[in-house]
C-alpha positions as CSV (number, residue, x, y, z in Angstrom):
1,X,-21.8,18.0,22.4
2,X,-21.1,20.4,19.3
3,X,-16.8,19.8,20.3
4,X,-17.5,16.3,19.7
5,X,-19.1,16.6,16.5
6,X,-16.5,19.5,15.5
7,X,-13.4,16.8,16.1
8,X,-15.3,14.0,14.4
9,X,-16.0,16.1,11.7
10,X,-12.5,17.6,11.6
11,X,-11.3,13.6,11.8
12,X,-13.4,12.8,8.7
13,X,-11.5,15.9,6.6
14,X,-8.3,14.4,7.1
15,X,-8.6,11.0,6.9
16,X,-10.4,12.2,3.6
17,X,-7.5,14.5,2.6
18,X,-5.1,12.0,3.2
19,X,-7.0,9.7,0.6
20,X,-7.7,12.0,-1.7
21,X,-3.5,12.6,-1.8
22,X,-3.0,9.2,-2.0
23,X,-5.3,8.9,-4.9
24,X,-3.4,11.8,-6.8
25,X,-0.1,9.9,-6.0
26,X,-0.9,6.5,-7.6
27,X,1.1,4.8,-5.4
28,X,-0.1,1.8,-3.3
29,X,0.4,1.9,0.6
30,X,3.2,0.0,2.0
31,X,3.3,-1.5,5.7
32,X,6.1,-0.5,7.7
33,X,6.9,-3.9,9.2
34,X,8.4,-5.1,5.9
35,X,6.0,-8.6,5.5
36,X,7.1,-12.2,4.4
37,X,11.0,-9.8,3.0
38,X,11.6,-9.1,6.9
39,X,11.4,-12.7,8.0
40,X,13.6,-13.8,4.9
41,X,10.6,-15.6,2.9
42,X,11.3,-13.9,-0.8
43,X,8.0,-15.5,-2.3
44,X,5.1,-16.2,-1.0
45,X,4.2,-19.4,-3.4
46,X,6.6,-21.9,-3.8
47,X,5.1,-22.4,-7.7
48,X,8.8,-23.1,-10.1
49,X,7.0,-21.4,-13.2
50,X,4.0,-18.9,-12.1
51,X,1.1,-18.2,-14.0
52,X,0.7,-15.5,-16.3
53,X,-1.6,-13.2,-14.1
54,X,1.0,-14.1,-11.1
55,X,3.8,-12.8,-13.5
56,X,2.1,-9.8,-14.1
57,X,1.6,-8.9,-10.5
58,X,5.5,-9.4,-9.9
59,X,6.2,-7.3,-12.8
60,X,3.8,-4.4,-11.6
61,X,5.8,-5.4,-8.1
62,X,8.8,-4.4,-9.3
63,X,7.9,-1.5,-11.1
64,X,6.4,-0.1,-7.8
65,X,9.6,-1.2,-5.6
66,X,11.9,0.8,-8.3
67,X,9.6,3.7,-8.0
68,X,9.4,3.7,-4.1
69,X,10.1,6.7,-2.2
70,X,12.6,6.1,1.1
């Protein structure tokens, strides 16, 4: 019984290492499948002039893709 509760408890340390490094990285996850961009769709509303908290999303959008790490 005590390996079980060793490996859960070793489970819980890195899962909360790995969001404590994500934290001190300020950078949102990404998915590796790519989303709507792999199948081609470029937006996901088909609005001609967004609104102003859309446009500030796809600003803070393109900020992070400029910053992403390959």
């Amino acid at each position: 019984m005590s390996l079980y509760v060793l490996s859960f408890v070793l489970f819980i340390i890195v899962i909360a290492a790995m969001a404590v490094g994500m934290i001190f990285q300020k950078k949102s996850m990404a998915s590796s499948c790519g989303g709507l961009g792999a199948v081609g769709v470029e937006k996901a509303c088909d609005c001609d002039d967004p609104c102003d908290k859309r446009k500030k999303r796809m600003a803070k959008e393109q900020i992070w893709k400029e910053n992403q790490i390959l």
